[in-house]
N, C-alpha and C positions, 0 to 999 in steps of 0.2 A: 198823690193819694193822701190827704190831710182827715186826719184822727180829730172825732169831733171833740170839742169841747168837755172839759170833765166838772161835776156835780162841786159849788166852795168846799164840802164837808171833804173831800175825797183826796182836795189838797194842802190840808192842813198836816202839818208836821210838827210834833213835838220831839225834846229833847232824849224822852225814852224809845225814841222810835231809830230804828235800823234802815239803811234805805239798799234796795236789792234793784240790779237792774239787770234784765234780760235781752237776748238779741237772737234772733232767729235768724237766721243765715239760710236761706232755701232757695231751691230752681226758679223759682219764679218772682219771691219778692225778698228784701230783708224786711223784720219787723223790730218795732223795739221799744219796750214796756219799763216805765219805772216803778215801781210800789215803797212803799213804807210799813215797814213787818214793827208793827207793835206788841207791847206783852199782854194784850187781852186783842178778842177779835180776828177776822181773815185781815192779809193784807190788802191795805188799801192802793188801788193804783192812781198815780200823780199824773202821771204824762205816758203819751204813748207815741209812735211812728212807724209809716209804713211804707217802701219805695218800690218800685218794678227792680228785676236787679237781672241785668244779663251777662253776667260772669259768674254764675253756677252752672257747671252742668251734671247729674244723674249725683248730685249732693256734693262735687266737687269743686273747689273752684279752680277755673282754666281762667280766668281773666281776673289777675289781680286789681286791674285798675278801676276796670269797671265793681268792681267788688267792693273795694274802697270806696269807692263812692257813693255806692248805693247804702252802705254801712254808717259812714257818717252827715249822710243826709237824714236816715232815719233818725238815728241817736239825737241830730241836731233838734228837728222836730221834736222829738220825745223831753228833752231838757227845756226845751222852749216853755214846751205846755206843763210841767211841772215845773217851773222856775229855781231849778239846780241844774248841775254839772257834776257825771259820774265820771268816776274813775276806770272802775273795775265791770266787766259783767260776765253773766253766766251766760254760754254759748253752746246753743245743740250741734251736735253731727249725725247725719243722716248714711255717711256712705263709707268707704275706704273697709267695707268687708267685715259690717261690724256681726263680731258674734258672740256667743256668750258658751261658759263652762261652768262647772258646780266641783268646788277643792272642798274636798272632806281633809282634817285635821283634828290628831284625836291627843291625848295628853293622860299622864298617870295621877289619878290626885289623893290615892290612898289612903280611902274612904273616912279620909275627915271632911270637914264642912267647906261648902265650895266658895271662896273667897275673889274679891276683885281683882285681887292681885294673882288668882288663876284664872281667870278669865282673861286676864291681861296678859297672862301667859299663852294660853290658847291661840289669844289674837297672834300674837308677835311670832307665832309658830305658822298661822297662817300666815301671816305678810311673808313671811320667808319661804313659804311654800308658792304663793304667787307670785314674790320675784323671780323665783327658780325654773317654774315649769311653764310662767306667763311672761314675764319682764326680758326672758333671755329669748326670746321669739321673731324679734322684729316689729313687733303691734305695742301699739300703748295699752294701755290699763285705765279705762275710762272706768269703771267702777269695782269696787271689791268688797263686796256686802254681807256680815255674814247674818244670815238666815236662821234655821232653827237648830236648838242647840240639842245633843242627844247627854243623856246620865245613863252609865251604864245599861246602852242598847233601847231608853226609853228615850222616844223622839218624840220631837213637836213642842220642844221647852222652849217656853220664849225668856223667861229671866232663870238663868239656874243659880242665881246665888242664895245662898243659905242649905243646898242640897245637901245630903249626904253621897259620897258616892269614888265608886273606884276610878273611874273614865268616864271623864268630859269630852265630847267635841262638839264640834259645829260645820255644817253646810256653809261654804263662801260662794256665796252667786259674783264671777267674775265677768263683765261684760266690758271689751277687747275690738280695736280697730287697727288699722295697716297706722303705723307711724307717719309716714309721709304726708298721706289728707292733712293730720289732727295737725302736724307742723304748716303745712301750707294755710290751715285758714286760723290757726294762732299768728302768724306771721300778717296775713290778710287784716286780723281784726288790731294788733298792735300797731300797723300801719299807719292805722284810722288815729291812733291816739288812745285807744285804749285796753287797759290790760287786761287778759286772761282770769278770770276767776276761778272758772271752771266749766271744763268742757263733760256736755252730760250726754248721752244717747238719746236720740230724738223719740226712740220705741217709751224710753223710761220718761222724759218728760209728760210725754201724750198721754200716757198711761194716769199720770197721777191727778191731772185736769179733768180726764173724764168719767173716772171709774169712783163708783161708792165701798165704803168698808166692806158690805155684804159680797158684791163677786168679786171681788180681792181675794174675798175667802172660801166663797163657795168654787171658784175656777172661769175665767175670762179669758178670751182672747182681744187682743184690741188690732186692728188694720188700721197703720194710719196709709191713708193714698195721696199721699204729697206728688208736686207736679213731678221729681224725677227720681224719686225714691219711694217703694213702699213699706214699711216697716210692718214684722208684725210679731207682737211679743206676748206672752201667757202668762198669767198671774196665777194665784193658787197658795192657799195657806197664809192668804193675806201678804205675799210679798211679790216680786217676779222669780219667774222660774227659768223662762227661755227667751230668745231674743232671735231675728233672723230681720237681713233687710233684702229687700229685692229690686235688684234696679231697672225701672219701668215705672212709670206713674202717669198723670193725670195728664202731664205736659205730652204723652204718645197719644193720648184722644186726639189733641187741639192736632200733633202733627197731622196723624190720619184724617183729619178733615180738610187741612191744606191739602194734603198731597190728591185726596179722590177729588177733591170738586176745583183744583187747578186755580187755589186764591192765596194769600198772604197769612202767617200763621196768627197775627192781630185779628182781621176781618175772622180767620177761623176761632180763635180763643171767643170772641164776643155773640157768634151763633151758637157757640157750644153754650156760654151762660144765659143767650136770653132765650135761646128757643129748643137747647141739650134735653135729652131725658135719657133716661136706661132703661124704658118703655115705650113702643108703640100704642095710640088707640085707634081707631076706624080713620077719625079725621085729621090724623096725622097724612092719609095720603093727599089730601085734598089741601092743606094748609102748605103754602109755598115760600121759598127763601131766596128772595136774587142774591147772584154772586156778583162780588165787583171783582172786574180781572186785576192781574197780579200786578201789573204795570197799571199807575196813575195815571199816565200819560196817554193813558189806549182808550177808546171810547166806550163807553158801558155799551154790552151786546144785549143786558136784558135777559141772562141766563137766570135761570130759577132752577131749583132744586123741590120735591117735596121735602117736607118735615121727616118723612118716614124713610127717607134714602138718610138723610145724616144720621138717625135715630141708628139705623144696618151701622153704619161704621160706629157709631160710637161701641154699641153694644160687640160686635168683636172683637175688639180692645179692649173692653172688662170681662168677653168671656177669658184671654188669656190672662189678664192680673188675677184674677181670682179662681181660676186655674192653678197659677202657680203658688196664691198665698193660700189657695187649700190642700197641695203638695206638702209646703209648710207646715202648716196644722197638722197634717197625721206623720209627715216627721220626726214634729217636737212630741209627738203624743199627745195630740189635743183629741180623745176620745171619748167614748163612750157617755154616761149620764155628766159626766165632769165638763163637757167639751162640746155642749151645745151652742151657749152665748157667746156672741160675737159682737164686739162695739167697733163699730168704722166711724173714723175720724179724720183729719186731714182734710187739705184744700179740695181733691176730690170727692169728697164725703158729701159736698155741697150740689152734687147734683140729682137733679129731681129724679123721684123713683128708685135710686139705686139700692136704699136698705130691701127693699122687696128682692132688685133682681140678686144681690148680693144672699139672700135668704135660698136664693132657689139655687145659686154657681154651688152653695158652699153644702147645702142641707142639713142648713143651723140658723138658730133664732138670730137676728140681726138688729141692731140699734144703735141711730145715729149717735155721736159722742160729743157735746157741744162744751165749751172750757166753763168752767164752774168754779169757786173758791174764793177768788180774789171781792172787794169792794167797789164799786165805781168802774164797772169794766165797760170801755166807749162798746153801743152797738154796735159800732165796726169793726172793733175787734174780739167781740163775739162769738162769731161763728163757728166752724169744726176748723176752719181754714187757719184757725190762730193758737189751736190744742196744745202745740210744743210751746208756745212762747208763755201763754200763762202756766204751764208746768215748769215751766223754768224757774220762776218766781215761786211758784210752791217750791219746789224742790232746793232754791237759795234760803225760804223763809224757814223751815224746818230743820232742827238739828238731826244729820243724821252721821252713823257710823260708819265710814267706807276705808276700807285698810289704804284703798289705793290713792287717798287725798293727805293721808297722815305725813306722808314722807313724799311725797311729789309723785309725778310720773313716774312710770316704769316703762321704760325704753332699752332700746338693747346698747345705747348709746349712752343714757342716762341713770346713775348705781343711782339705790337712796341716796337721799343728800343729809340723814343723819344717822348717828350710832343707833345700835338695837339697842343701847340702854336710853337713851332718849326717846325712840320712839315706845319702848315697852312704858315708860311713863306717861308720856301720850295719850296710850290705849286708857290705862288705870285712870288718869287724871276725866278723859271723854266716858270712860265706864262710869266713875262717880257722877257725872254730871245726869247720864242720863238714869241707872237707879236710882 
């Protein structure tokens, strides 16, 4: 699967420029993006790669080798066509149970003026609240973001410095996966040769590629329906709120079309994209599909199907994905006037008709979510099918605050790896940067 050609302007690099490189790791393909984060502008992307990859399964990987391989074929590709060689990249995780929790942490600051170095305080008070009640759990600490800040009982502060005020705290959106996955496909992508930068949740990537400031703030869900995991995470107040994955995706259509029409899951994946829908019309019954049998070897019998018998199986394999990601939704408290908008995104997003049936499963407005932000993005990778991988590159190019990057992983295996007076400077030092 070769990534077309990119625009001269898109591969040009200068000395001020940052180079970020991404790598999606999924059921069905790896992909793998490099950009150039400049200090004026989106990032531009250089080279891209895309390979089939059958050592994932439901976002896990079970086959190391084939994993590796499908990992530095893309990468290789991707360096080819921007002509460097990365080191480091930014890697999603889609599975191992990821969920998310909200650590309130509150601080006395005796009603003089609120300073960086209490804020820096605040923070290091949460870090120590999410090694405690997160780090000693078993699960990594894939992010630890804190959210909106409260001044004495007055919430929804985004900068509190310069307040007055007796108590400060702040909301940490904590978003958590099983240790084991996030070790097995850091281990997978070191293999390849290359290092860890940081592992992001695939809900937060996807999010950041499709969603505009406006329903960040006014309240969003995003579905992304990847081939073996679905994600589906809520925004609100301009940040994320919730987070939930569910394991079933796009890759249980393609099975269910092997398994009813008695063919190969290739011949199945390839009439799901040229002739799939998540709609029936009239001449759906009359428009037909021969099957080639499972065995090469066997003669074609000349079996056909109509268009509207695969149409039946497809469509009861999204009545239950979205079944269950609209369990999710009134779950997480995706309600009322807040909780109508729904952006579907993912490799599954790409089949025809579904924002409509998606509109009717869930009974909320629906819109496809296509990757947005970057420079010189190849039409191939494009689509809703590539959401996590240009979020990745968003989410490397931006500086952001995450307690759980300051001081490494938190594992139940793994203490910080520095003093709270190191890391309290840290906080202070990342606070000035960004006031």
């Amino acid at each position: 699967m070769a990534a077309p050609g990119l625009a001269p302007a898109a591969r040009q690099v200068t000395r001020a420029d940052r180079i970020v490189a991404a790598l999606d790791v999924g059921s069905a393909k790896v992909a793998a993006l490099i950009a150039a984060v400049g200090p004026e502008g989106p990032p531009r992307v250089l080279g891209a790669g895309v390979r089939a990859c059958g050592g994932v399964k439901r976002g896990l990987v079970a086959d190391m080798e084939k994993t590796e391989t499908a990992i530095r074929a893309a990468m290789m590709q991707a360096e080819k066509s921007a002509g460097l060689e990365v080191e480091s990249v930014l890697v999603n995780i889609s599975a191992g149970g990821l969920g998310s929790d909200v650590a309130n942490v509150e601080i006395d600051i005796a009603g003089h003026r609120i300073t960086e170095e209490d804020i820096g305080n605040l923070l290091a008070a949460g870090r120590q609240r999410i090694e405690r009640e997160f780090g000693s759990s078993g699960r990594t600490i894939l992010h630890g973001e804190p959210t909106l800040y409260t001044v004495d009982g007055l919430d929804g502060v985004i900068n509190p410095k310069g307040f007055h005020a007796d108590r400060l705290a702040v909301d940490i959106h904590v978003v958590s996966a099983a240790t084991p996955p996030c070790r097995n496909l850091d281990l997978v992508v070191r293999n390849a040769h290359l290092g860890v930068e940081r592992m992001v949740a695939s809900g937060v990537a996807a999010s950041l590629a499709v969603l505009n400031e406006e329903e960040r703030e006014l309240g969003v869900a995003v579905i992304e329906l990847g081939a073996g995991v679905t994600t589906v995470s809520l925004h609100g107040g301009g940040m994320l709120a919730a987070l939930h994955a569910i394991p079933i995706g796009a890759a249980d259509i393609t099975a269910d079309i092997a398994a009813s029409f008695a063919t190969t899951r290739a011949v199945a994946e390839r009439m799901k994209t040229l002739h799939g829908a998540a709609s029936a019309v009239p001449r759906d019954n009359h428009e037909t599909i021969e099957i080639p049998p499972i065995d090469p070897e066997e003669p074609a019998d000349g079996r056909r199907i109509s268009r509207a018998e695969m149409i039946a199986v497809i469509r009861a394999r999204l009545d239950r994905i979205f079944a269950e990601a609209g369990e999710a939704l009134e779950t997480m408290g995706f309600t009322g006037p807040a909780g109508r908008q729904v952006v579907l995104t993912g490799g599954g997003a790409e089949l025809r008709g579904i924002a409509d049936f998606a509109a009717m499963a869930l009974g909320r407005q629906v819109r496809i979510g296509r990757p947005r932000g970057l420079a010189g993005l190849p039409d191939a990778q494009s689509g809703a099918a590539f959401a996590s991988l240009v979020g990745l590159v968003l989410h490397g190019a931006t500086p952001r605050l995450d307690l759980a990057r300051l001081t490494g992983p938190l594992t139940r295996s793994g203490p910080p790896s520095a003093s709270p007076a190191g890391a309290l400077q840290r906080f202070i030092d990342t606070l000035r940067r960004q006031f």
